[in-house]
C-alpha positions as CSV (number, residue, x, y, z in Angstrom):
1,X,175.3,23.1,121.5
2,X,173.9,26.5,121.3
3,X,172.8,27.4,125.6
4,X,168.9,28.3,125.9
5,X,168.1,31.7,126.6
6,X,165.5,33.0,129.1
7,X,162.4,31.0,130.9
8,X,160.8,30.3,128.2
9,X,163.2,28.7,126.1
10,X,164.4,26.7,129.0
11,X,161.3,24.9,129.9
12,X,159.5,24.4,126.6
13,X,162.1,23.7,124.1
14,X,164.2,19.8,123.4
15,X,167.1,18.3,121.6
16,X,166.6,17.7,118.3
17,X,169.5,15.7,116.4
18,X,170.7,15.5,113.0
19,X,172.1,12.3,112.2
20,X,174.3,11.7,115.8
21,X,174.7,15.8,116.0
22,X,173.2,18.2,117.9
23,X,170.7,20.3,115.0
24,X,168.5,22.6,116.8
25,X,166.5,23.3,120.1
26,X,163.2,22.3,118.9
27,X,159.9,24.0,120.6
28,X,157.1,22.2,122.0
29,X,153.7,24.8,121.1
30,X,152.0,23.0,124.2
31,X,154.7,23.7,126.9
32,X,155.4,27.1,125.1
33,X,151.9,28.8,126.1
34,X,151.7,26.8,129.3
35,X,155.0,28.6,130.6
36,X,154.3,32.1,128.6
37,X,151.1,31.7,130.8
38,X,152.6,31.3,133.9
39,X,155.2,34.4,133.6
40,X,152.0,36.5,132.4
41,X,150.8,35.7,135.6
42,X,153.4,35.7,138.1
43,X,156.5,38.1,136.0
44,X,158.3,38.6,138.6
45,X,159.6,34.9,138.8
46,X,162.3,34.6,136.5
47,X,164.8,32.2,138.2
48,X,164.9,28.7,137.2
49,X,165.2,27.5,140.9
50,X,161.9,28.8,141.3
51,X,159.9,26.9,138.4
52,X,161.9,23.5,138.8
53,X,160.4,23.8,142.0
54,X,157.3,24.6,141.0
55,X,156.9,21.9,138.8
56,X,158.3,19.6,140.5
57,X,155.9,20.0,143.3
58,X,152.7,19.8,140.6
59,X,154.1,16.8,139.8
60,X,154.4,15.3,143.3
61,X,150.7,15.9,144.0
62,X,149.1,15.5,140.7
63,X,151.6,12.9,138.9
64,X,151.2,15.5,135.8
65,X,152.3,14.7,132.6
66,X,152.7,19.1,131.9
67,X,154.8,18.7,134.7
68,X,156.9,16.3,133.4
69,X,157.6,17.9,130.1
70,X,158.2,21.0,131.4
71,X,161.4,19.1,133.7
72,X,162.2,17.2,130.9
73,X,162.6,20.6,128.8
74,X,164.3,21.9,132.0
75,X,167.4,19.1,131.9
76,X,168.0,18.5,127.8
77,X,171.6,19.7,128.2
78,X,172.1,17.6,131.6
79,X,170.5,14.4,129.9
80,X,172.7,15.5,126.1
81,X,176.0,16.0,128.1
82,X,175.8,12.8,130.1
83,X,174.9,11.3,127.0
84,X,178.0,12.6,124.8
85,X,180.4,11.3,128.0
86,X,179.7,7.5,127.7
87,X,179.2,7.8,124.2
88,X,182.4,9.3,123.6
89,X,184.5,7.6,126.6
90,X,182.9,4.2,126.7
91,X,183.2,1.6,123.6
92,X,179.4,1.7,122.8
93,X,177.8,0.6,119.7
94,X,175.4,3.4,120.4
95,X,175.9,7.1,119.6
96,X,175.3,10.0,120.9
97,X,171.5,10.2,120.1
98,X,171.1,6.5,120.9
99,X,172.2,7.5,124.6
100,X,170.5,10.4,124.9
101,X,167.1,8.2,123.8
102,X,168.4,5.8,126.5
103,X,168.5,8.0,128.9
104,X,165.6,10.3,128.8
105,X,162.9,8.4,130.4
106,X,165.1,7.9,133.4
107,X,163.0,11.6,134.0
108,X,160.3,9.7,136.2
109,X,163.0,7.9,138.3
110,X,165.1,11.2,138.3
111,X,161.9,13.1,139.9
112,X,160.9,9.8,142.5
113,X,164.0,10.2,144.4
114,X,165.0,13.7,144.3
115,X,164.6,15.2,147.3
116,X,165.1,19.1,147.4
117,X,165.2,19.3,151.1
118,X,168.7,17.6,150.9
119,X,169.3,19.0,147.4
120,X,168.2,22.1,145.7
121,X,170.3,21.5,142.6
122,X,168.3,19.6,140.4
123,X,170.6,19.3,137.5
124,X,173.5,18.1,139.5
125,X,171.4,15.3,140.7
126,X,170.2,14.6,137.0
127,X,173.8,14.4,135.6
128,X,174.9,12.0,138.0
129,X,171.7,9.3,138.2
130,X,171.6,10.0,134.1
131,X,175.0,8.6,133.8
132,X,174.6,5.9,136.1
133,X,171.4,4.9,134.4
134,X,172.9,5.0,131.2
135,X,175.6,3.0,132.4
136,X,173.4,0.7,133.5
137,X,171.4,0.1,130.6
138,X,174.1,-0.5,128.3
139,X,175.3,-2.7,130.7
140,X,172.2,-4.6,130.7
141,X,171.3,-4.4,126.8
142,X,175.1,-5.4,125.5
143,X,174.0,-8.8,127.7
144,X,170.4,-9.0,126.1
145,X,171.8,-8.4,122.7
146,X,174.0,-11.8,122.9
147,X,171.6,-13.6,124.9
148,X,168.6,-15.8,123.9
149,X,164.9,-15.6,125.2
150,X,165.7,-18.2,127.4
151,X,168.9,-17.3,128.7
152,X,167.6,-13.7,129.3
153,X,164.9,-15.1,131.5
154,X,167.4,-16.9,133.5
155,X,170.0,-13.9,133.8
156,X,167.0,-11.1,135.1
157,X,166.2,-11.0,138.6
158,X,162.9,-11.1,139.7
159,X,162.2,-6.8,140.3
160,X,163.3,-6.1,136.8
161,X,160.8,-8.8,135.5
162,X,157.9,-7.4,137.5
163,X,158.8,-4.0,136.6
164,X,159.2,-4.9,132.9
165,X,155.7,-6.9,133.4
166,X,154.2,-3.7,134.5
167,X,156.0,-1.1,132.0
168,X,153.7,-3.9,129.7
169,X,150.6,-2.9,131.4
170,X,149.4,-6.2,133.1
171,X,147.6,-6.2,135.8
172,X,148.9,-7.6,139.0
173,X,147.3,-10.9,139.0
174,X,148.5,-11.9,135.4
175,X,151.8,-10.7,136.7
176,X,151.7,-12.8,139.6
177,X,151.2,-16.0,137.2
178,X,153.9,-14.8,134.6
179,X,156.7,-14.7,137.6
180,X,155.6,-17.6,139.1
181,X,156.0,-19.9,136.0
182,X,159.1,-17.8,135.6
183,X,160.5,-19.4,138.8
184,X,159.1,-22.6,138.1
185,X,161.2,-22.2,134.8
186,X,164.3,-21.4,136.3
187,X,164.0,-23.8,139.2
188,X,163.8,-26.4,136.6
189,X,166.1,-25.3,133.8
190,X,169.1,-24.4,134.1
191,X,172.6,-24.8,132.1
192,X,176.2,-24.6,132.8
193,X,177.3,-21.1,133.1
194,X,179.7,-21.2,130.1
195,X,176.8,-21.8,127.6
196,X,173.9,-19.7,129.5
197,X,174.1,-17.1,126.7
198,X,172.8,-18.7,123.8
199,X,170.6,-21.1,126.2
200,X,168.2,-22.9,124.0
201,X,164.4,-23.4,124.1
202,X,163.3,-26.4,127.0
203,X,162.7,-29.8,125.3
204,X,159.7,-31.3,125.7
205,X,160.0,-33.5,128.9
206,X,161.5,-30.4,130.5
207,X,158.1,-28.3,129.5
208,X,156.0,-30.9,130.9
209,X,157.9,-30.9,134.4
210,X,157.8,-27.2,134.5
211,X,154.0,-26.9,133.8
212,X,153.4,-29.8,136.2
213,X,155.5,-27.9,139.3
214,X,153.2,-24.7,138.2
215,X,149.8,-26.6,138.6
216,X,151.0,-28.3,141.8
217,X,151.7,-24.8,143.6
218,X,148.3,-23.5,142.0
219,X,146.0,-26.2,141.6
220,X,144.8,-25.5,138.0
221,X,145.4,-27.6,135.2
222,X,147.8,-25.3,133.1
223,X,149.7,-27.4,129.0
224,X,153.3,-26.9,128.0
225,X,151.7,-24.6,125.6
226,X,150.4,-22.0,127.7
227,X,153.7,-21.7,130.4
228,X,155.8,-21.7,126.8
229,X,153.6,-18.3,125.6
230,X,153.9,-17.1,129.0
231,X,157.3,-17.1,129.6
232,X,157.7,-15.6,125.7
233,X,155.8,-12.7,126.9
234,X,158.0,-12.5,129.4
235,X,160.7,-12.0,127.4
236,X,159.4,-9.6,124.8
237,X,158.2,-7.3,128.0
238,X,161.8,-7.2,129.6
239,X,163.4,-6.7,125.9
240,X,160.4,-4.0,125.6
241,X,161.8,-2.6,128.7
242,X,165.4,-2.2,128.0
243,X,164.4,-0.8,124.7
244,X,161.5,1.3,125.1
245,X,159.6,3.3,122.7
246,X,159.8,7.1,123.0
247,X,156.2,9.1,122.3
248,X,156.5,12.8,121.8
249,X,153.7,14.9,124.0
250,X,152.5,16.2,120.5
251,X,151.6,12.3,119.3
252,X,147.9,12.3,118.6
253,X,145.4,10.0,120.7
254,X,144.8,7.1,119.8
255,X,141.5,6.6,117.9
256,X,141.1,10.5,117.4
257,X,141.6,12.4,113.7
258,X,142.9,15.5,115.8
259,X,144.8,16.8,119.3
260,X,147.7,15.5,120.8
261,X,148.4,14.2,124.5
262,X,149.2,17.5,126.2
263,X,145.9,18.7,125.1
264,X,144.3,16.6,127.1
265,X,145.7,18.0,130.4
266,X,144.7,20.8,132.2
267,X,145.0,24.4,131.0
268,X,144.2,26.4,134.8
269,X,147.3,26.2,137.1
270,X,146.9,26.1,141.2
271,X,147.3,29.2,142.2
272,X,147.6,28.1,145.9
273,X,150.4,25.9,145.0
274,X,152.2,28.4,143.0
275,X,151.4,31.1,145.4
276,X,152.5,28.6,148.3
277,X,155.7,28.1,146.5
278,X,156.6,32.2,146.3
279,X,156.0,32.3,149.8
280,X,158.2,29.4,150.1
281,X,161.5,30.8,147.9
282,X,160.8,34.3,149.5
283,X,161.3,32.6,153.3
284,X,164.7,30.5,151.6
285,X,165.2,34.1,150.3
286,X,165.4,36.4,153.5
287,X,167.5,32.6,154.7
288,X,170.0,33.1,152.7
289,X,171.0,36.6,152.5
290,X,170.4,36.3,157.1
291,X,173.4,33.1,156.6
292,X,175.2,35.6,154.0
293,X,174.7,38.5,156.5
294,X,176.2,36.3,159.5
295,X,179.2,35.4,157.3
296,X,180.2,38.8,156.6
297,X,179.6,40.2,160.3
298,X,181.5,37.1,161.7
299,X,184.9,37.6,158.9
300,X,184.9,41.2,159.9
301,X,185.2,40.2,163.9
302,X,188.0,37.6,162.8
303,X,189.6,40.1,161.0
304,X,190.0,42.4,163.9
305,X,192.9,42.8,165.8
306,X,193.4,41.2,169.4
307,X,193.2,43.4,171.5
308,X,190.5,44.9,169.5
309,X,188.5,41.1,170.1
310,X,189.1,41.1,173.5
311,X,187.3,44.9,173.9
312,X,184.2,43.7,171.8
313,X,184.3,40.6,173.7
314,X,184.1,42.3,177.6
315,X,181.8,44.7,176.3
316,X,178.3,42.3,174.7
317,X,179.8,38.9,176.1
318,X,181.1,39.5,179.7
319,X,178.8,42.5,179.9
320,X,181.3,44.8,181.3
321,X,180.9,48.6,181.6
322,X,184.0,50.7,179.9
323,X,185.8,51.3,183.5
324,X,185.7,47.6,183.8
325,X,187.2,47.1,180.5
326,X,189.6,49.9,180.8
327,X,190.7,48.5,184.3
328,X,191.0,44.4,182.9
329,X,192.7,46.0,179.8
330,X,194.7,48.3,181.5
331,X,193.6,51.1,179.2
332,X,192.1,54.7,179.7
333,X,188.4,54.5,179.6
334,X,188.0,57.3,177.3
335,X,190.4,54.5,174.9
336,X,188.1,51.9,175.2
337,X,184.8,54.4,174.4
338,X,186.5,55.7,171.2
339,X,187.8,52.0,170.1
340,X,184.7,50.5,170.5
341,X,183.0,53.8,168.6
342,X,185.6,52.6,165.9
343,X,184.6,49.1,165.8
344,X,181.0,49.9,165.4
345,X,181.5,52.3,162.7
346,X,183.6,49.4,160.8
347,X,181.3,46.9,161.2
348,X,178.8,49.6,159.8
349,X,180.9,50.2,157.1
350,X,180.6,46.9,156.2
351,X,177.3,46.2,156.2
352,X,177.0,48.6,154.2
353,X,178.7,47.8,151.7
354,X,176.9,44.3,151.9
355,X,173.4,46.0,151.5
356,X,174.7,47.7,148.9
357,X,176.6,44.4,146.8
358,X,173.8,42.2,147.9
359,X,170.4,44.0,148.3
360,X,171.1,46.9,146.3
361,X,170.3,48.9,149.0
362,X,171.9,52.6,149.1
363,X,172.9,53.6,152.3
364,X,170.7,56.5,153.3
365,X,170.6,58.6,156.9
366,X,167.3,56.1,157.3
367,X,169.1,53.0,156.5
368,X,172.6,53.7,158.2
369,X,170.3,54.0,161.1
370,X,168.5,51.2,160.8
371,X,171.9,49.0,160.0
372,X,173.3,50.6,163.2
373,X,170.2,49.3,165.6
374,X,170.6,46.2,163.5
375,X,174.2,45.4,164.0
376,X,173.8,46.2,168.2
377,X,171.1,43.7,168.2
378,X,173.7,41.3,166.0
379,X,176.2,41.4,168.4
380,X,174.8,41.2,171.6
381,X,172.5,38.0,170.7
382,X,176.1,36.7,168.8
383,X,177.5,37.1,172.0
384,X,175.2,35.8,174.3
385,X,174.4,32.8,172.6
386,X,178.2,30.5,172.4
387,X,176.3,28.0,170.3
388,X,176.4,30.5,167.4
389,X,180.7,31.3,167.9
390,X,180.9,27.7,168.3
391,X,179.5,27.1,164.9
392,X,181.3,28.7,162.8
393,X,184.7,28.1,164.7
């Protein structure tokens, strides 16, 4: 598998297979000027941290269906990778495309319980609930595949039934029916485990006493007839859900000669929300290079030597004046001034280096200055504050 190059790519482009290979990266025109738009906009953003989040978050207040295809672009390798392991390490009737069909729509579940306060990395997350999903499902379809209608509807549990009732589009009152003939059906039905698989269709007598226990609890005046078509539908909607149907974003509408779904969503982008979210990786920014500059100011003090600790350590923690130190250290004050001078100027040193690795700063007159008043402020609030040693002891 060729790797996707640039933003663009990355968010507008999917698998496409030949046969139970990997053919090309295949690009979706829709998402294509949605995320040229957004870089014309805002060029600057180039990471892909920053748009996964960005989409993400449209999706969380709008439910968008742009949203979705953009983070579906976003993880194609995660989903194709997870895909190839159980294909390739599990005994599967289903290839690598197969899986990778499986597995896709597990998208919506993927973005319901990510959380990116606890997790930032969005593709770890993805490879781990896409293998477990696939996993899953296999599970789940292998046992449908050697089952009959019947003996599926005694093998699902009752969440999985409502959820495949819903996948169906039913509304919640015909759903309410279908699972309660569905217990009335198991309550009354029911076989020795050895033969539950191929489980066969309810005689008649057994019919009758399952639509009389439904009219009972309900009060209407329900046949045979009706509970059998039910309970059918049933069936079909859980095999339905197991193997659902996949409808590219460029599908045309139904009942219209021209346009596809994505053209039905909206072309203008929330600028408040995007401009909410720069503000928002800018503050993680400055976060993470103030932990990064902590880090490297903290391994330089451990890599001192002690005697040069205990200095630094009378001077901003105890608060000492250099006679004081020079008499607890037994050492001539004029010792102690120049050692700490030589401390200081290492430190320095190394933040210097830092600005220059990590901010690309060069270190001018100006900014040595500035990284001088910063480092004295540093160490006498890292000092004064044991919570902070204490930390990252």
């Amino acid at each position: 598998m060729q790797p996707r190059q640039g933003i663009i790519e990355i968010f507008s482009t999917f698998v496409q297979f030949d046969a139970d290979r990997f053919n090309v990266w295949a690009t979706d025109s829709k998402l294509q000027r949605s995320i040229k738009k957004c870089l014309e906009q805002y060029p600057q953003q180039t990471s892909e941290s920053f748009w996964v989040l960005y989409w993400y978050k449209i999706w969380q207040i709008e439910s968008s269906p742009l949203a979705v295809g953009h983070i579906s672009a976003y993880l194609q390798e995660v989903c194709y990778w997870a895909a190839r392991k159980i294909a390739v390490n599990f005994i599967s009737q289903f290839s690598i495309a197969d899986c990778f069909q499986i597995a896709i729509p597990c998208i919506y579940k993927i973005l319901k319980n990510f959380n990116p306060e606890y997790s930032t990395n969005l593709k770890t997350y993805a490879e781990y609930a896409f293998e477990r999903f696939l996993k899953d499902s296999l599970r789940l379809r292998k046992e449908a595949d050697i089952c009959t209608d019947w003996a599926l509807l005694h093998k699902i549990s009752r969440k999985r039934l409502v959820n495949s009732l819903e996948n169906a589009g039913l509304n919640s009152q015909i759903i309410n029916n279908y699972v309660l003939a569905w217990e009335c059906f198991k309550e009354l039905y029911t076989s020795d485990s050895q033969t539950i698989r191929q489980l066969g269709k309810p005689n008649t007598i057994t019919w009758q006493a399952i639509t009389q226990l439904y009219n009972r609890q309900t009060l209407s005046q329900l046949t045979p007839e009706t509970l059998e078509k039910w309970l059918s539908t049933c069936a079909k909607a859980v095999r339905d859900f197991l193997y659902p149907k996949f409808v590219s974003v460029d599908a045309p509408i139904n009942g219209q000669e021209s346009g596809n779904l994505l053209d039905i969503l909206p072309a203008d982008l929330p600028a408040s929300l995007l401009t909410e979210i720069i503000a928002e990786e800018e503050s993680t920014t400055r976060q993470t290079q103030q932990d990064q500059l902590n880090q490297v100011l903290m391994d330089a003090l451990a890599a001192l030597d002690i005697q040069a600790q205990k200095l630094i350590q009378a001077y901003y923690e105890q608060k000492l004046t250099q006679q004081q130190i020079a008499e607890q250290l037994e050492m001539k004050q004029y010792t102690v001034s120049r050692r700490l001078t030589s401390i200081k100027r290492s430190l320095i040193t190394t933040l210097s280096q830092w600005s220059i690795d990590s901010l690309h700063i060069s270190p001018t007159p100006v900014v040595l200055d500035a990284i001088s008043k910063s480092l004295e402020e540093w160490l006498n609030n890292y000092y004064t504050h044991p919570h902070l040693k204490s930390r990252t002891s």
